[in-house]
N, C-alpha and C positions, 0 to 999 in steps of 0.2 A: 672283934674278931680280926680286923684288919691288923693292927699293933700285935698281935699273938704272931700272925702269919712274918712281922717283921722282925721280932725278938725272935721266933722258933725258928726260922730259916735261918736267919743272922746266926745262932746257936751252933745250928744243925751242919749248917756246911764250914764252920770254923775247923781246921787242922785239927785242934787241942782239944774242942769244946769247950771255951772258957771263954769266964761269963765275962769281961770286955766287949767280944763280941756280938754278945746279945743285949749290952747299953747301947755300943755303935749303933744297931740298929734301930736299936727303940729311939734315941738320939735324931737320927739320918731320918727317919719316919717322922719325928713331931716335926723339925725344919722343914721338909719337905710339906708337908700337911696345910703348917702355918702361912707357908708362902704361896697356894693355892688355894687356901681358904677361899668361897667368893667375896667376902670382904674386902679380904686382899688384894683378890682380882679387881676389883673395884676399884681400890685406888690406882693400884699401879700402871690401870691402862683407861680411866677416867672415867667407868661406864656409870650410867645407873645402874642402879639396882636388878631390877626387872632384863637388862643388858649383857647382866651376867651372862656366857655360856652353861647352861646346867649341866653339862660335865663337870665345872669344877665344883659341885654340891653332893659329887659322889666321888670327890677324890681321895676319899678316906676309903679304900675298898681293897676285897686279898689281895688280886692282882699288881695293886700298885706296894702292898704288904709284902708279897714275894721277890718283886725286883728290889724294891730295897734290901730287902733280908738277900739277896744274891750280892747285889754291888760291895752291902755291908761287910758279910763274909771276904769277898775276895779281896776287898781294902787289908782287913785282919789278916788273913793269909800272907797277903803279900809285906806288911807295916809293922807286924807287932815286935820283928824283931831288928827294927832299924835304929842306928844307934846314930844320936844329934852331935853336932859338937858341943863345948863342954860350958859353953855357955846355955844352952837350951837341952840342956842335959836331963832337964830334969822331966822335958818332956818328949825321951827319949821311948821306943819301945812301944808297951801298952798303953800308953798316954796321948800316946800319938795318933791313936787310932780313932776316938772320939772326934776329937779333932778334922781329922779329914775328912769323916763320916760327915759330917757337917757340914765341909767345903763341898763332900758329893752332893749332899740333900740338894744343895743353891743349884747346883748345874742341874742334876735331875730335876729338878724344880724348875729351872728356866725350859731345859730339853720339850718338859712334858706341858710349858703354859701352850706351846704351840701343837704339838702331837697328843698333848690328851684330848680336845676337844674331837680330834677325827675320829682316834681308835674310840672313843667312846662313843660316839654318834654311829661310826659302822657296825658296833657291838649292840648298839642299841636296834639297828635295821636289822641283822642275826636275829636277837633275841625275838622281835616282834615276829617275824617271818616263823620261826618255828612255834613261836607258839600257837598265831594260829592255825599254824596245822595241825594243834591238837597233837594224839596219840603219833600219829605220821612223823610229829617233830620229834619227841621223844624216839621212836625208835632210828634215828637218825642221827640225836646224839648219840645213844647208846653204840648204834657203830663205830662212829666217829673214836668214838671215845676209848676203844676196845684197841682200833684201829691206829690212832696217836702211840696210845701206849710201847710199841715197837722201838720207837724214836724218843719216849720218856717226853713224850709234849700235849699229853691227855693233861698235865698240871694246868695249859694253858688254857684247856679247853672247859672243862671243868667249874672254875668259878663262876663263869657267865650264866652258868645256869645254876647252879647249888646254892650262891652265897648272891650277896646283893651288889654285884656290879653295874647292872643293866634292869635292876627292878625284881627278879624274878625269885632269887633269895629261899630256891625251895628245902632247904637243908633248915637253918633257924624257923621259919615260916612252920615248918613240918611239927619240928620239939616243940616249940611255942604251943602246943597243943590248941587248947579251950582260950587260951590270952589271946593265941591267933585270932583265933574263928570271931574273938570278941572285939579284937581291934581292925577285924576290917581287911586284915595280909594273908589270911588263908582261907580256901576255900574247902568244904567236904565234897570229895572224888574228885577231885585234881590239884591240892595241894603234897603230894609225894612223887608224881607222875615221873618225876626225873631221874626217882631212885627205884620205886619199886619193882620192876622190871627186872634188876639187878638181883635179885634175889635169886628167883626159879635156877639163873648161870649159876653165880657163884658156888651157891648151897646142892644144885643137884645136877647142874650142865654138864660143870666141868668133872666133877667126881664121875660120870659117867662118862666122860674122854679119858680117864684115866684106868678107869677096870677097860676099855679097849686098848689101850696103850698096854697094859698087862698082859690079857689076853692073847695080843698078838706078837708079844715079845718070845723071842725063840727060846726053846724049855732051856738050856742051859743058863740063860738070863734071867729067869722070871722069878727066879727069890731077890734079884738084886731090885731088879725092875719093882716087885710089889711093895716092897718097903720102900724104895723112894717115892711111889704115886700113893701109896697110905698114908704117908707123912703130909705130902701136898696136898691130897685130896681132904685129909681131916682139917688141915690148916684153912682150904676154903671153904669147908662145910660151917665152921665152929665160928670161925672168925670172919673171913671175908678177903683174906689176902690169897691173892690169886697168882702170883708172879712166879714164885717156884714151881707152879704146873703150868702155866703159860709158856714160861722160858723153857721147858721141857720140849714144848712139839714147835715153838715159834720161827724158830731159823735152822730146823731138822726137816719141819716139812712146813713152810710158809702157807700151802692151801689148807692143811688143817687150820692155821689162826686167821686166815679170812672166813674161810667157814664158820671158824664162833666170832668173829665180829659180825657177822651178817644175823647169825643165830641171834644174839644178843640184841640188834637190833628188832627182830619179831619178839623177843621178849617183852624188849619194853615197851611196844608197840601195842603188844596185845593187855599186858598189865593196866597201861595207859586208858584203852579204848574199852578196857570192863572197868576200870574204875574199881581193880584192885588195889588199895593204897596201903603201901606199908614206908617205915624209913629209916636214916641210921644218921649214930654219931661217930661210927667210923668208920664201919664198910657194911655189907650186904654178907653178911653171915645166921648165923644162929640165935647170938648171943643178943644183937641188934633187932630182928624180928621181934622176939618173946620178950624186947621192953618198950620196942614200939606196940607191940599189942592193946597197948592200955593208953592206947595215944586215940583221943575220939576222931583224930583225921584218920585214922587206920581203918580204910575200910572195905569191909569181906578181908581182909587179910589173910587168914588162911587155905582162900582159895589160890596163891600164891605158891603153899606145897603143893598140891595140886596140881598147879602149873608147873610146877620145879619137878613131877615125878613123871611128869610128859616126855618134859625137856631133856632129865636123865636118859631116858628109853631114846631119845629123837641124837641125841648124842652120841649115847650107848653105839645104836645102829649106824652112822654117818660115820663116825670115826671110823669101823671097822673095816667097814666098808669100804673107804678111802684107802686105808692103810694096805689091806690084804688087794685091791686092784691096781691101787697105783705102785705099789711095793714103796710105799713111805718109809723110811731111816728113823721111825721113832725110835725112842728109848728101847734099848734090847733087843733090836733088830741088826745081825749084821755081823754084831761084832760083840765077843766078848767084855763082860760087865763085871766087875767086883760086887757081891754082896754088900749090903751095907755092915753086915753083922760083922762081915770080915774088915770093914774100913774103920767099922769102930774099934775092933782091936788092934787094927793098925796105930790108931790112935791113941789106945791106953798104953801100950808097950812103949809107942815110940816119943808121945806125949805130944804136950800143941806144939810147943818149940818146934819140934822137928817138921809137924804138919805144917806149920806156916813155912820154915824155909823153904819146904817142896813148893810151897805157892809162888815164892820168891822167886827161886832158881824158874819155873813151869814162866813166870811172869818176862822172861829176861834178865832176870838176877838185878839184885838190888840194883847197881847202875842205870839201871832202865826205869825202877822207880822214882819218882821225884815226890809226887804225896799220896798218901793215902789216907781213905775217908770210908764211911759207910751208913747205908740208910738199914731201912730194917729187916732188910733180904740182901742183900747185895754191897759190894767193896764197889769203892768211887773210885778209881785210881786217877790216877796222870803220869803219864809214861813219856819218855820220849820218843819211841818208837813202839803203835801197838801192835806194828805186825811179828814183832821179837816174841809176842807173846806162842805159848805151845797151847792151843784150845784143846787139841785131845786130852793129852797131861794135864791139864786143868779140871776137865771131865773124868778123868779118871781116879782124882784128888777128892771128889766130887760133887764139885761145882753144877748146879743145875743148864748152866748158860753162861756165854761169855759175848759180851755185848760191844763191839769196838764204838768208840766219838770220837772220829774223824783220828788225826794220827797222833794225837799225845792224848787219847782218851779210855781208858776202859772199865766195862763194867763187867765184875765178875758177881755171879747168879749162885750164891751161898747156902743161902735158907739161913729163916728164921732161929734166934738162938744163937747159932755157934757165929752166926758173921760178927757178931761183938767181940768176942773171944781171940777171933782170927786175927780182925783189925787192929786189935791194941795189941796182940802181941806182936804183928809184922812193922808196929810202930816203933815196938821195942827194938826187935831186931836192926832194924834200918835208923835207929838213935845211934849204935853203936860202931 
């Protein structure tokens, strides 16, 4: 898993997407690996065996999978089109890239003989601590975890508990179904505890912040308004991606998103402490439920809808509430909304071309871009300045969210589907 999370990010945040890239990292990861080995460690700093720190026995883990796939990428980014003199020409370019990736593995390598041993040992004092407090931890990450997401640093939080940094590895542990239970790594009624929780949000929470979001959207608004919270809403029900209705109320009205981070935490709180178990291999949706079903760690599982038609109602109610007392600026409050029906025909007429240079021009116009990137909701940009950016114009383009990092950073809140589309053609555009 770790090597996936160094080749997929190494990939993922390359400019081009190209597979260079994703050898850099898979490359930068085995050197780095190799020279942390405890073996390794062993020789190189004389211990016995038994001597080792037992962090470096777990330095094959996502976390250290993801910095590399980070470092790897932005080597490629920044190297692949550097050109040698004409004697070492030959490894000029994308040849080059391997190469450095390899001089970073050693530094990150040396970086982390000293710094891995702490962060690992303080992550290993985390992990103990919540777990045992049981149900109480779990709904503590799940805040946590809701609550990062603002800042795009839930990635960091994340593996400590899901995959095996620190032991706890409940994500594998979970699919490993009956191999678990048989090898000793999973337990029945609290091998999922980390995920199941997630469920009742994603598939029934948030869809019910979303018919309040409708609801209280002023009638001139509310065809625009229910086709974009249909969209979101189906996208978290089905699937599990949550970010397109997240970024809807999250920087519109900030106490609705501490409300469902705190919501989220009694979620998993409660899933946790009945030893509802359910789990996923990619998010907390529908699709992931009904094939964890037949997982024998999955258990009472369906009292989890259940729990999810509470949660809709307990949603349903809070949002609206919020919204019509506090006069929250959700979606469709306020101010005039284009229809989606009508954005899409803006879009067939005028075609992407022209939709993307509105995004350009709305972004500061190409000068202002420097790269552009994209995850599976959202444009990564790098601007030089992102307060050139027009956030309304962008939401009226319509962008779910517009997320600034710091001043040559931004992230624009697209939706699912069309941010492919958008990305490579503003790639185009800004090629030429």
């Amino acid at each position: 898993m770790a090597v996936l999370f160094a080749v997929g990010v190494a990939f993922g945040l390359s400019k081009d997407k190209n597979g260079s890239a994703a050898l850099s990292g898979f490359i930068c990861f085995l050197v780095l690996t190799t020279l942390l080995d405890p073996s390794a460690i062993q020789q190189i700093k004389g211990l016995a065996a038994d001597e080792v720190p037992a962090a470096f026995g777990k330095i094959s883990n996502q976390f250290v999978g993801i910095l590399v796939g980070i470092v790897s990428a932005e080597i490629y980014n920044r190297f692949s089109h550097v050109e040698l003199p004409k004697a070492l020409a030959f490894f000029s370019g994308k040849r080059l890239v391997p190469i450095l990736t390899s001089i970073a593995g050693m530094v990150l390598a040396f970086v982390l003989l000293y710094i891995w041993p702490v962060v690992y040992d303080a992550l290993i004092i985390l992990g103990v601590k919540l777990q045992s407090m049981g149900a109480i931890g779990a709904g503590l990450f799940g805040f946590f975890n809701r609550l990062m997401l603002t800042v795009g640093m839930h990635h960091a939080l994340y593996p400590v508990f899901w995959f095996d940094v620190v032991g706890i590895n409940d994500i594998p542990n979970f699919l490993g179904g009956a191999q678990s239970i048989a090898n000793g790594t999973a337990v029945v009624g609290q091998t999922g505890m980390y995920q199941a929780g997630f469920f009742p949000i994603m598939m029934f929470g948030l869809p019910g912040a979303a018919l309040a979001i409708y609801h209280c959207a002023d009638k001139k608004n509310k065809a625009a308004v229910f086709s974009i919270m249909l969209a979101a809403a189906m996208a978290s029900f089905f699937t599990g991606i949550t970010e397109p209705l997240e970024f809807s109320f999250m920087f519109l009205a900030p106490v609705l998103y501490l409300i469902h981070a705190v919501l989220t935490g009694i979620s998993m709180y409660i899933a946790a402490s009945m030893q509802w178990m359910a789990g996923f291999g990619f998010s907390a949706g529908f699709v992931d439920l009904v094939l964890s079903s037949q997982n024998p760690l999955a258990v009472k599982w369906y009292m989890l809808i259940l729990q999810g038609l509470v949660f809709f109602a307990i949603y349903y109610s809070v949002f609206r509430f919020a919204i019509i007392k506090f006069d929250l600026k959700t979606p469709g409050r306020g101010e005039l909304m284009e229809s989606s029906d009508e954005k899409e025909a803006t879009i067939g007429s005028e075609g992407l071309v022209a939709l993307t240079q509105d995004y350009i021009e709305a972004l500061g116009g190409a000068e202002n871009i420097t790269e552009v990137d994209n995850c599976i909701t959202r444009l990564r940009l790098s601007v030089k300045d992102s307060s050139a950016a027009d956030v309304e114009r962008l939401k009226q383009l319509g962008a779910a969210g517009v997320v600034p990092v710091g001043k040559h950073g931004l992230q624009v809140i697209i939706g699912l589907g069309k941010v492919d589309r958008v990305a490579e053609q503003m790639k185009v555009a800004l090629a030429q």
